[in-house]
Steps between C-alpha positions, in 0.01 A plus 500: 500500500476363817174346464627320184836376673186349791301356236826318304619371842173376606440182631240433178752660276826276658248151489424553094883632411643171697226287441593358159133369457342815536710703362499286163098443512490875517740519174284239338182632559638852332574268225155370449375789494710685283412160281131579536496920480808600216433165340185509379472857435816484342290236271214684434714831458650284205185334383363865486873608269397216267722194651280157436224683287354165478420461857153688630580783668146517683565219788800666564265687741428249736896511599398816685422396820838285515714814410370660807508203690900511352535860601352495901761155541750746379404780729448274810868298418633822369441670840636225698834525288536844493445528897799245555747772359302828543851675538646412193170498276296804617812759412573303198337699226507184276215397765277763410566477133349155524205601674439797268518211224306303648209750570523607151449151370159449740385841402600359075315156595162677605497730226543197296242313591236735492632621192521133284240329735308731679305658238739752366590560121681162532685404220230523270584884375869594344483802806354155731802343381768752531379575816550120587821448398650835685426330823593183394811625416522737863418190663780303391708787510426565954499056506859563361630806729308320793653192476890623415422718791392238713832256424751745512380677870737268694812581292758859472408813332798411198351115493146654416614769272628188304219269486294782444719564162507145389127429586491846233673324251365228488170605497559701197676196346188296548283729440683552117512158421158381630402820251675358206417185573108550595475674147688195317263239675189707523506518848481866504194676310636767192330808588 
């Protein structure tokens, strides 16, 4: 504990926390790269659940590279944040559920690219398919844990026990109607 009370009153750790440039580049940055990482494989994870059936799914692939480029910003801006309050964040078990999340999600993105791009069944096979859509659906599942986890870290246990039961509801609200109404505009395939 003593090393992470050193570390959050460093000289480094004091300059980015009262430095309102740095300290808001750092935010930013996350931000891009959360753009870059959750958003596009929170696109192809649709794409892959039948969202936009009329848009290719195959140069989807060359998004890749940016994903990862979204996820090391996140781990480099993500480090710098987390070592500017390592007293709060590292006993905060909310920290470590975001990190499990996130892990989860890389380990969901690699299987799903070699799976739909790498040569595996793809989509081409209903077993291809299924297969396809499970992680699709995982994937959006850890994006959505990771990133409730990730906003609610700075608040009280009671304050994150409630957004975590609203962010519950209304994902099974939207999830309902986007069902009913995916099936009465043909967004969503009938099995």
């Amino acid at each position: 504990m003593e090393m992470l009370e050193a570390l959050e009153a460093s000289a480094y750790a004091m300059w980015v926390k009262e430095s309102s440039t740095a300290y808001v580049a750092f935010l930013a940055f996350h931000s891009i790269g959360m753009a870059f990482l959750v958003g596009i494989s929170g696109a192809t994870a649709m794409r892959i659940l039948g969202v936009a059936r009329s848009m290719p799914l195959e140069p989807m692939a060359g998004f890749f590279p940016l994903m990862y480029a979204g996820f090391w910003i996140n781990a480099v801006t993500g480090t710098v944040l987390l070592s500017l309050y390592p007293t709060k964040f590292l006993v905060d078990g909310t920290t470590y559920i975001k990190l499990a999340a996130v892990a989860a999600a890389m380990v969901i993105i690699v299987k799903l690219q070699a799976h739909v791009f790498g040569g595996g069944e793809g989509l081409d096979t209903p077993a291809g398919s299924k297969k396809a859509k499970m992680l699709a659906v995982a994937l959006l599942a850890a994006w959505l844990i990771a990133t409730v986890a990730g906003r609610v870290m700075a608040y009280s246990l009671t304050t994150k026990l409630q957004t975590a039961g609203a962010v519950l509801v209304v994902v099974v609200l939207a999830l309902t109607i986007g069902y009913f109404a995916g099936r009465r505009f043909g967004w969503i395939e009938s099995s």
